[in-house]
C-alpha positions in Angstrom: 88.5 6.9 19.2 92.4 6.2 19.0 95.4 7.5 20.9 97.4 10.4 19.0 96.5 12.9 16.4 94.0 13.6 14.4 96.1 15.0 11.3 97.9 11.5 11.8 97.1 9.2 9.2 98.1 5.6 7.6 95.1 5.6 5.5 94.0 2.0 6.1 91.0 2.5 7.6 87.3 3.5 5.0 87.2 7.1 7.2 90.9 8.4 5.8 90.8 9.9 9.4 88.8 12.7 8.1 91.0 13.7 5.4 89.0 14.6 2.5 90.3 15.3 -1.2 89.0 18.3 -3.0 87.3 17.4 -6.4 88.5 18.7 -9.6 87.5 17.3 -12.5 90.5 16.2 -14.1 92.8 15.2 -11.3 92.7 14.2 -7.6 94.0 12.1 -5.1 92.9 8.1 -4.7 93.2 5.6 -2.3 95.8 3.0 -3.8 96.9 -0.3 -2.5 95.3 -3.3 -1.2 95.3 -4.9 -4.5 93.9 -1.8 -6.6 95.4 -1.7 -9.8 93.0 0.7 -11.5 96.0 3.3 -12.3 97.7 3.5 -15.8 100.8 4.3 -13.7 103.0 0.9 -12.0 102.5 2.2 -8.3 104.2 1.5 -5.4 103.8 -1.0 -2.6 102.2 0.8 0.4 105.0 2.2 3.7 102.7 0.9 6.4 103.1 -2.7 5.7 105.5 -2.9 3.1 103.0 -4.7 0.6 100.7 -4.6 -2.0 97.5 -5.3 0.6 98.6 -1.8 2.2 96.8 1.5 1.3 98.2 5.0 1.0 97.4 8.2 -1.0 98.6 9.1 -5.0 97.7 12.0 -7.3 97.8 10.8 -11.1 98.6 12.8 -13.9 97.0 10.3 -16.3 93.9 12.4 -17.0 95.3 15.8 -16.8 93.9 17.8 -20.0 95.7 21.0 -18.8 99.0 22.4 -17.2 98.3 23.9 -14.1 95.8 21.5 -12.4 96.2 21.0 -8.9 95.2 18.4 -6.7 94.5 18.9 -2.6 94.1 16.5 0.2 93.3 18.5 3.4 93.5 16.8 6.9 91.0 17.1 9.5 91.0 21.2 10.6 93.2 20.9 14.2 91.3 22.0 17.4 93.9 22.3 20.3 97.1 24.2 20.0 100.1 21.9 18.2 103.8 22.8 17.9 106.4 20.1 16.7 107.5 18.0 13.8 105.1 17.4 11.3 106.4 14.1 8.9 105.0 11.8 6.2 106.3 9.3 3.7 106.3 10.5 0.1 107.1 8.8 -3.5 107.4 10.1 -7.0 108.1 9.4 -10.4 111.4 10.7 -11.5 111.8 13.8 -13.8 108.3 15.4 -13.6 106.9 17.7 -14.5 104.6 18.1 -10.9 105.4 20.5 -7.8 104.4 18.6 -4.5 104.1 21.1 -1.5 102.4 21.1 1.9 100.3 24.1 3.5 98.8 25.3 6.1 95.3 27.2 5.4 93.2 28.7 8.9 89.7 29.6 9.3 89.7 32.8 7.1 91.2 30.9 4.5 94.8 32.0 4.6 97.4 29.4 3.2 100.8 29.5 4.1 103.1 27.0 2.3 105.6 25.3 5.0 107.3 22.8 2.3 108.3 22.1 -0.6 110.0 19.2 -2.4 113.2 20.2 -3.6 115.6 17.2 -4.4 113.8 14.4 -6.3 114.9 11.8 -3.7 115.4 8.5 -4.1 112.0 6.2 -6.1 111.4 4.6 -2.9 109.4 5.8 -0.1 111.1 9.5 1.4 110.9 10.7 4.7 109.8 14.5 5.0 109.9 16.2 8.5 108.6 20.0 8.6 108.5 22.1 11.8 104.8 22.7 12.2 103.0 24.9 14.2 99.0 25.3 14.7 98.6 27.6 17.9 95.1 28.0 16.6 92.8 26.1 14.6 94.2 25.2 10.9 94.2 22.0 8.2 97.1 20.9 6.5 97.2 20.7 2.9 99.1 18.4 0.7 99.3 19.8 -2.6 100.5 18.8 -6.5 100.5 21.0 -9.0 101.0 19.4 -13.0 103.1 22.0 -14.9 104.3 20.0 -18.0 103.1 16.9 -19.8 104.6 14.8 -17.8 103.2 14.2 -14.8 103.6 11.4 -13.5 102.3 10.5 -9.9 102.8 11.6 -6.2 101.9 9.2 -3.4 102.0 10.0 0.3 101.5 7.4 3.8 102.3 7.8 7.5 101.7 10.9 7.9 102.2 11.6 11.8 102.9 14.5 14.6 105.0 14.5 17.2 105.4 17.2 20.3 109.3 17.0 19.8 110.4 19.5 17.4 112.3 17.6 14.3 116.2 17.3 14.3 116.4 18.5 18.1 114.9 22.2 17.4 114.4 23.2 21.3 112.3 26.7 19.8 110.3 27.1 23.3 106.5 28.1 21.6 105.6 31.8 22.5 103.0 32.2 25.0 100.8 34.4 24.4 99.7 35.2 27.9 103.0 37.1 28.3 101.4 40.0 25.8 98.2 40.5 28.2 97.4 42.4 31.5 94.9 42.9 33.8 96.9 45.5 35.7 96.4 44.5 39.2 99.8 43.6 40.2 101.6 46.3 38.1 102.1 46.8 34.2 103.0 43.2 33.4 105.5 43.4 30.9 104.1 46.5 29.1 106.7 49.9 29.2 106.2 53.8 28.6 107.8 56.4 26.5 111.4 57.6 28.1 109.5 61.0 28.2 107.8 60.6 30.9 104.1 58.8 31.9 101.6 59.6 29.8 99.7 56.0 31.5 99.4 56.0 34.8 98.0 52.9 37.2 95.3 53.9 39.3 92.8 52.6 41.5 89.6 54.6 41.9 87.3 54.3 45.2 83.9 52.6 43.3 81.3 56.2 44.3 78.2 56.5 41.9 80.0 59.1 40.2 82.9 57.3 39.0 83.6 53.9 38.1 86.1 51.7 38.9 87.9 49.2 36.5 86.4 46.5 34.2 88.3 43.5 35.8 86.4 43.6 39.3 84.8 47.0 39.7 87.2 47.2 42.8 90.8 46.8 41.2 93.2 48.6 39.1 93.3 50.0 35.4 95.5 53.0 33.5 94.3 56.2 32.8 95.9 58.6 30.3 95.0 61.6 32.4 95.1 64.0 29.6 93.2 66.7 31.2 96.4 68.1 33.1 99.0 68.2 30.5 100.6 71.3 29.7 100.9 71.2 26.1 98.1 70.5 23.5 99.4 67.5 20.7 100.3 65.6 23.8 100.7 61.7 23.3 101.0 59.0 26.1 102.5 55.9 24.3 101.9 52.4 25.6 104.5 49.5 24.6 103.3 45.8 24.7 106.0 43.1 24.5 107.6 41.8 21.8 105.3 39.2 19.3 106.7 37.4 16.8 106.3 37.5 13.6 104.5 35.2 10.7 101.7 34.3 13.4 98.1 35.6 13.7 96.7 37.5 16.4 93.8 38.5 18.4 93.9 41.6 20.3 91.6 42.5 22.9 90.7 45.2 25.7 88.8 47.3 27.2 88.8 51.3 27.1 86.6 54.3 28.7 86.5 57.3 27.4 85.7 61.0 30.0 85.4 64.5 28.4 86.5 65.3 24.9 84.1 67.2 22.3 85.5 65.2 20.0 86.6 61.3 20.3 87.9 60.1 17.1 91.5 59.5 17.5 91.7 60.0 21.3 92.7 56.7 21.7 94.8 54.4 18.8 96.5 51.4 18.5 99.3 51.1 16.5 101.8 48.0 15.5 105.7 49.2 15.9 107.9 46.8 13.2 110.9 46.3 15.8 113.4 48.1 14.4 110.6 50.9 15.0 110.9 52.5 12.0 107.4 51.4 10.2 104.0 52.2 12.6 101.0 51.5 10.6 97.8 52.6 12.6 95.7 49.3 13.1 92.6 50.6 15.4 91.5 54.3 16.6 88.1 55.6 18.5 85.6 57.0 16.6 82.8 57.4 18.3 81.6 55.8 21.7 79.0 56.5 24.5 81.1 58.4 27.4 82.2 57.0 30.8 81.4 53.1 29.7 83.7 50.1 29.2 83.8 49.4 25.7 85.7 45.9 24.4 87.3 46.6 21.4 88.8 43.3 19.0 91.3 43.5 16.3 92.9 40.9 14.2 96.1 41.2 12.8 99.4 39.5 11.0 102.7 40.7 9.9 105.7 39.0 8.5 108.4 40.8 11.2 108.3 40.8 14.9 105.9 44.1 16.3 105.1 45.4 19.6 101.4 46.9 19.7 101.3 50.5 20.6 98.6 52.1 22.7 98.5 55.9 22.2 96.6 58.2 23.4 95.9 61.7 21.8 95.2 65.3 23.0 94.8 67.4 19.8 94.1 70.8 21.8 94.5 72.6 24.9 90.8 73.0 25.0 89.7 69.7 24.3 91.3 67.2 26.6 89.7 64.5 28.8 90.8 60.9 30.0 91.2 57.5 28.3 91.3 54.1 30.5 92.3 50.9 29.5 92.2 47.8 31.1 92.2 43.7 30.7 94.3 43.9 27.9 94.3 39.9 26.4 96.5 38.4 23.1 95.5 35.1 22.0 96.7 33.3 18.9 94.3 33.0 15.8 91.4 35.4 14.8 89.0 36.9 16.9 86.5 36.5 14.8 85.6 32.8 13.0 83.2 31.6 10.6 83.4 28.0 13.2 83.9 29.8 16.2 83.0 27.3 19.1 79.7 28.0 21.2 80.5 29.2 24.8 81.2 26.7 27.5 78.5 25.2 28.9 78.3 26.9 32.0 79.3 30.1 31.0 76.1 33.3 30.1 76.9 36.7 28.5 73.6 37.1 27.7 74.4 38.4 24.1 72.6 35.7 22.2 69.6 34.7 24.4 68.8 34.0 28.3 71.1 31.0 28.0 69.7 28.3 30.2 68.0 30.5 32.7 64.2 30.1 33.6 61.8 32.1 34.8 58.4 30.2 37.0 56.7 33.8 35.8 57.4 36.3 32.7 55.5 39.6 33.4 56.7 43.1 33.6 58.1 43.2 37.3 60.2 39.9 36.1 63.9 39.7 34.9 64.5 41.1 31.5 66.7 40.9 28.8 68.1 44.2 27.6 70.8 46.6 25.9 71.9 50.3 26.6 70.8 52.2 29.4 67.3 51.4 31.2 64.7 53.7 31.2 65.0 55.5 34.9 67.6 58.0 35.1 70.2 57.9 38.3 70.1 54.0 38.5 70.6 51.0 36.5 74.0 50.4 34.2 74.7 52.6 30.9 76.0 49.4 29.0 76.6 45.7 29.4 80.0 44.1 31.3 80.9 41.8 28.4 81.5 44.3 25.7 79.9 47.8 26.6 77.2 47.5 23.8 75.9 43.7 24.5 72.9 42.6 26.8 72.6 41.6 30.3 69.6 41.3 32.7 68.1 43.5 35.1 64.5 44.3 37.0 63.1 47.4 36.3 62.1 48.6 39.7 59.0 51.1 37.8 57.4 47.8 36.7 57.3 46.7 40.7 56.3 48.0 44.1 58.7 48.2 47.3 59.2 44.5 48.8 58.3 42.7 45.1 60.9 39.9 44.0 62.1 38.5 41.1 63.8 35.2 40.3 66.2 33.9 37.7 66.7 30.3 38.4 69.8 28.4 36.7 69.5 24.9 34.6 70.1 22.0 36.7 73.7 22.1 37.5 75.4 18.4 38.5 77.2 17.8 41.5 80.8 17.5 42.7 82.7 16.4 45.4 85.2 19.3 45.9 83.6 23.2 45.5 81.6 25.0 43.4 82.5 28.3 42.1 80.4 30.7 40.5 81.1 34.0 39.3 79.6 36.9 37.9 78.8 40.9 37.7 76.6 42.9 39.4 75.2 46.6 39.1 73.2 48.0 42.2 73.4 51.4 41.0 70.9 53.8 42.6 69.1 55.8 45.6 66.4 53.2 46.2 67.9 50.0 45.4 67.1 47.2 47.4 68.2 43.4 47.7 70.1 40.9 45.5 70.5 37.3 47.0 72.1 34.5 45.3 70.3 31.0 47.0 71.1 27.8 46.4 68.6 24.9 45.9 69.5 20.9 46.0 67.2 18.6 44.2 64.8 17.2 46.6 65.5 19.7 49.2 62.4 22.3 49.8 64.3 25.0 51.4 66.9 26.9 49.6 69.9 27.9 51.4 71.2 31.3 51.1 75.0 32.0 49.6 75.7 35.5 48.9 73.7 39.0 49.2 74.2 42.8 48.9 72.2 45.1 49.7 71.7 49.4 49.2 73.4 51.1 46.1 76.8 49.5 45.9 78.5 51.2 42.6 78.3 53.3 39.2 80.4 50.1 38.3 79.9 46.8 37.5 81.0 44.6 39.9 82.4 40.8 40.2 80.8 38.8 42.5 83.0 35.2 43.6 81.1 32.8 45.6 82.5 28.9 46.3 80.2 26.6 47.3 79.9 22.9 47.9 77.1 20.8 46.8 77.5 16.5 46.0 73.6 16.7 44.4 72.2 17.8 41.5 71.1 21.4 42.0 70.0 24.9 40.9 71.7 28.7 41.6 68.7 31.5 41.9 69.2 34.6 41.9 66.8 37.2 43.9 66.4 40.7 42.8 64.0 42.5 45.1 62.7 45.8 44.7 63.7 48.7 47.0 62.2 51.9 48.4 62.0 53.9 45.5 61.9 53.4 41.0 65.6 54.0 41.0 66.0 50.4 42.2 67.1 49.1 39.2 69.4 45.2 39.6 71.7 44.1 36.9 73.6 40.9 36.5 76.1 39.7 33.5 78.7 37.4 32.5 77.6 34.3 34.6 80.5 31.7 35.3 79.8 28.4 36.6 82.6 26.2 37.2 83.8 22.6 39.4 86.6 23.5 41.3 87.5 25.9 43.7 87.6 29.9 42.7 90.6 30.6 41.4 91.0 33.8 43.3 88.1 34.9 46.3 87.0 38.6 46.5 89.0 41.2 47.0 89.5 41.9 51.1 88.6 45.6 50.4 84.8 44.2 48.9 84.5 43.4 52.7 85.3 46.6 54.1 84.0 49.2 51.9 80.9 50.1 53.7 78.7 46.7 53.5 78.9 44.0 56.0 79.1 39.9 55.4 77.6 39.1 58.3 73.7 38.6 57.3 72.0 39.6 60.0 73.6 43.5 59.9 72.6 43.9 56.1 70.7 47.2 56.1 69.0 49.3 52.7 
């Protein structure tokens, strides 16, 4: 383990940092130096040490039996977000016929050339700096390409990265957290038509016939309220800030769709070039269950700055109903990766398996693992929290009689001085629906102490539960489901976050006051 970068490299260690050289049968790059003299080629002394017991890199044309071969050495792929001045030490033989250029290639296999030799430079060792930027994960490539019968060689050392961008370029790295909203505090740096609001911001009242937004059940999203437009052909419009171009993105939200016989196109998303003159429609609805937070993800790259477009479409006077959007999020790189990274730890979606969770019993009145809607009309959710079509867990209160519990019990979690916080969503949708208690349980200890409970039908939505906690001991989270008065009792819970630390934000005051009490001993159902 060493201090700096891993695309840096002197190539005097056996490991070549990682860097790897992609075999071709005719030509490829070799570690020279240190007393090697297998080339036909009179090669250089190394840049590191400035003698023959140094190594570096060289591509030789010596065995080249065609034009057009090409040799690659590709550095370690990066893993954390870079941006600055990318240099290395080159040398060549004068007057050859070879093209030396460096590239950037990311997960899906996109290369983008960022330099190229252009002056021969001097036969000793050049200096090469190249602005470099990796926001997401990428390898560099250093390439020579033979086009003539005269090759010669190429041969490269130092290669290293620094934060500062080269020659005093002060080009501040965009941030791509000023492109997403939640829509809590207001509409974050997104804009509407001059027309008028086709988007409004609303907060609706969680009741069992509505739901409320996908960020907390209890907060704010925007609603194209379509249903009470005048004309038919009517379009709400959506601006998100400016991106910048030559950089890939991952778009992602959330939308609900109410009413409308027919869905496809009701909601698009388009990308605006910035002189607004070319749109090209990246995304549109086809077809989706009604009333349900679907996530929707789209990749995308163009060569000019663009502002994504949401638009949202009433084709007739008779077929109009309501789009919502919420938690829109742009992140650098693709959503989707062949080497995408496993999810944190302490973090459950419940999309793959049951994560870490345990159960002392597996029988039908336990927690299970589902997608869709469950079984019993007028209770349980209609789709998962994470994505809309995904899994979470729930008790089906048919499988169970009134009083019966059921108990999902966390991996051993270690302790910390400061707090604890966990978070995660809940659904407690229905006539009957009885108790969910969150406990906490410290190795050694035989009582478990409670943290958090609800009680009685709480929401149509899903709901975020934030609960901080302190604990110095290794320990365990449960949580309770327990069967109420009647079969439409069915518990849900999704998207399980634990982290060290306090919460970043607690509950929403109104949680407190919207017809539930805190206070333990007053909990009714």
């Amino acid at each position: 383990m060493t201090t700096g970068y891993c695309i840096e490299c002197d190539f005097e260690e056996n490991h070549l940092c990682g860097f790897v050289n992609r075999w071709n049968p005719n030509v490829n790059w070799f570690v020279g130096g240190g007393n090697i003299r297998n080339s036909h080629s009179v090669l250089p002394q190394d840049h590191t040490f400035k003698s023959e017991l140094g190594h570096y890199m060289y591509v030789d044309s010596v065995y080249v039996k065609h034009f057009q071969e090409v040799a690659q050495l590709i550095s370690p792929m990066t893993t954390a977000p870079m941006s600055g001045c990318l240099s290395f030490y080159y040398q060549r033989q004068q007057g050859n016929d070879h093209i030396f250029s460096v590239y950037t290639r990311d997960v899906a296999g996109v290369y983008e050339e960022i330099w190229k030799m252009g002056s021969p430079g001097s036969a000793a060792w050049n200096l090469a700096e190249v602005e470099f930027s990796a926001p997401y994960p990428m390898e560099v490539i250093f390439e020579v390409a033979f086009n003539g019968p005269k090759g010669g060689y190429v041969a490269l050392d130092d290669i290293s990265f620094s934060p500062v961008h080269c020659q005093n370029q002060t080009e501040l790295p965009f941030s791509a957290i000023e492109a997403s909203c939640n829509f809590e505090e207001d509409l974050c740096n997104f804009y509407q038509d001059k027309e008028g609001p086709g988007w409004t911001r609303v907060k609706v009242k969680p009741n069992m016939y509505r739901a409320g937004d996908h960020t907390s059940g209890l907060g704010y999203f925007l609603l194209a309220n379509t249903k009470f437009t005048s004309q038919p052909g009517y379009i709400g419009r959506l601006y998100g800030p400016s991106l910048p171009g030559n950089l890939q993105y991952c778009l992602r939200f959330y939308y609900a769709i109410y009413g409308f016989l027919k869905m496809s196109d009701t909601l698009a998303v388009y990308i605006f070039e910035e002189n607004h003159v070319v749109q090209e429609k990246i995304w549109s609805v086809l077809e989706s269950p009604r009333g349900v937070w679907m996530q929707a993800e789209i990749t995308f790259k163009k060569p000019m700055p663009t502002k994504v477009v949401f638009m949202s479409l009433c084709k007739s006077f008779w077929d109009c109903g309501l789009v919502a959007l919420d938690d829109i999020t742009v992140e650098l790189g693709s959503c989707w990766s062949p080497e995408g990274l496993p999810p944190p730890p302490g973090e459950c979606t419940f999309e793959q398996d049951e994560c870490a969770f345990t159960q002392e019993r597996r029988n039908r009145s336990s927690w299970h693992r589902r997608r869709g809607e469950t079984p019993t009309s007028y209770t349980g959710p209609k789709g998962d929290h994470t994505t809309g079509v995904g899994y979470y867990m729930y008790i089906e209160a048919s499988h169970m009689v009134y009083g019966q519990k059921a108990q999902l019990l966390s991996r051993p979690l270690r302790g910390v001085a400061g707090k604890h916080c966990l978070t995660f969503f809940y659904h407690m949708y229905g006539a009957g629906t009885g108790l969910l208690n969150v406990y906490l349980k410290k190795e050694g200890d035989s009582e478990e102490t409670l943290l958090w409970r609800r009680g009685g039908e709480q929401s149509i939505s899903w709901l975020r539960a934030l609960i901080e906690y302190s604990c110095e001991r290794q320990h365990q989270i449960i949580f309770e489901a327990i069967r109420g008065m009647s079969v439409r009792s069915d518990i849900a819970i999704d998207d399980v976050k634990f982290q060290a630390g306090p919460c970043a934000e607690m509950e929403d005051k109104t949680q407190q006051s919207s017809g539930y009490s805190e206070d333990l001993n007053e909990i009714e159902y």
